[in-house]
N, C-alpha and C positions, 0 to 999 in steps of 0.2 A: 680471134673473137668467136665468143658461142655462136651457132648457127641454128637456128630452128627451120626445119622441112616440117610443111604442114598440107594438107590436100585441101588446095585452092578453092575449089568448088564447094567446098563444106562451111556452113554456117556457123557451126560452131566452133570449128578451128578457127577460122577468120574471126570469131568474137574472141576467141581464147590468145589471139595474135594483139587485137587491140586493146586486151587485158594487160598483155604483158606490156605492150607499147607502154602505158600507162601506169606501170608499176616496176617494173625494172629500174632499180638505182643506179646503177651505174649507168646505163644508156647503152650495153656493149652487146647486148642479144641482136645477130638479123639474121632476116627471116627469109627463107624464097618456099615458094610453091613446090611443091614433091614433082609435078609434072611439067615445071619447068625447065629449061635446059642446065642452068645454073644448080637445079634441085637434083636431075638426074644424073650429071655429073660429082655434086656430092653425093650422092649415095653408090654412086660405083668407086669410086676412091678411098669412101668405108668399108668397102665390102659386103654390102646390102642391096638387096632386090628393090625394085620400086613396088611400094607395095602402101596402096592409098590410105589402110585402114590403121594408120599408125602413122601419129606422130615422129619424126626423130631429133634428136639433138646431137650436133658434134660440138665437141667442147674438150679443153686442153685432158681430161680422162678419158677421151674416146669416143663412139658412137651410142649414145642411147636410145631405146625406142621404146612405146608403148606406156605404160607407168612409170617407168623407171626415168625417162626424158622428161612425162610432166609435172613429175617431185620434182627432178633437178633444177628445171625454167621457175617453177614455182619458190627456190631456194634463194633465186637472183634476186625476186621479188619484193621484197621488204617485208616485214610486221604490218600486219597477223600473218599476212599469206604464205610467209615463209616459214612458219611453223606448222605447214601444212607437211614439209618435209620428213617429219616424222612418222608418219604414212610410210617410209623407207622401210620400217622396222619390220611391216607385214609381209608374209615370204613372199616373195616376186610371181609366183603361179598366181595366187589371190588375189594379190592386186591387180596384175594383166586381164584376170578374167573380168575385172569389176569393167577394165576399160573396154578389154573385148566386146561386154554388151553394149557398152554406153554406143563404141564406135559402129554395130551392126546397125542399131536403129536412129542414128544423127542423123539421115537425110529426112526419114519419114517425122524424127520430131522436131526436128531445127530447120529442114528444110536444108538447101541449096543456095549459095550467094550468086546470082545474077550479075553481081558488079553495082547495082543500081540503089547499094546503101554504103555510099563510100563516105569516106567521111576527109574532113579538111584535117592533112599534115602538115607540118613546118615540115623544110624542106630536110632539118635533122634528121624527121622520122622518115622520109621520104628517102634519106639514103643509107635507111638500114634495111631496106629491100633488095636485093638480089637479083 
């Protein structure tokens, strides 16, 4: 099953987590925290550094990160959002850089999740966490 590592503490991951919860067809994307034990452990098994500022995906082509990981989660997704995929075609420097800044300033513009905006799972999506 696809595995999304996302940095727990960030608002926009975690919204970008409960986007996907929400839009994933099949149901087979989960998700753990980057600073998790389960997240840390996937990422040394890829052969990747823990490194909060970057999404990753493992999935049956490998390990992705940065752009390239949130075309892919975005590919699972269904219509429209999966025509966002297309996005693919720009050379991977270009699009890393677009996420590189997004990802520099997410705390100061998304802030930080607290935990204290949780929201109500079935226990389905409850156990595609990690």
């Amino acid at each position: 099953r696809p595995l999304v590592l996302y940095d727990g503490v960030c608002l926009l991951c975690s919204t970008f987590v409960q986007f996907v919860l929400d839009n994933d067809e099949e149901e087979i994307i989960d998700f753990a925290p980057l600073q998790s034990e389960v997240g840390l452990k996937a990422l040394k098994q890829a052969g990747l550094e823990a490194d909060l500022s970057t999404m990753v995906l493992i999935d049956e082509a490998g390990a992705h990160v940065r752009s390239t990981a949130a075309l892919r989660v975005l590919s699972r997704c269904g219509a429209p959002f999966s025509l966002l995929y297309a996005l693919i075609l720009l050379p991977r420097p270009l699009r890393d850089l677009g996420y590189s800044c997004v990802a520099a300033v997410r705390y100061r513009l998304f802030g930080k999740d607290d935990g204290g905006s949780c929201r109500r799972m079935t226990k389905a999506m409850r156990a595609r966490f990690l």
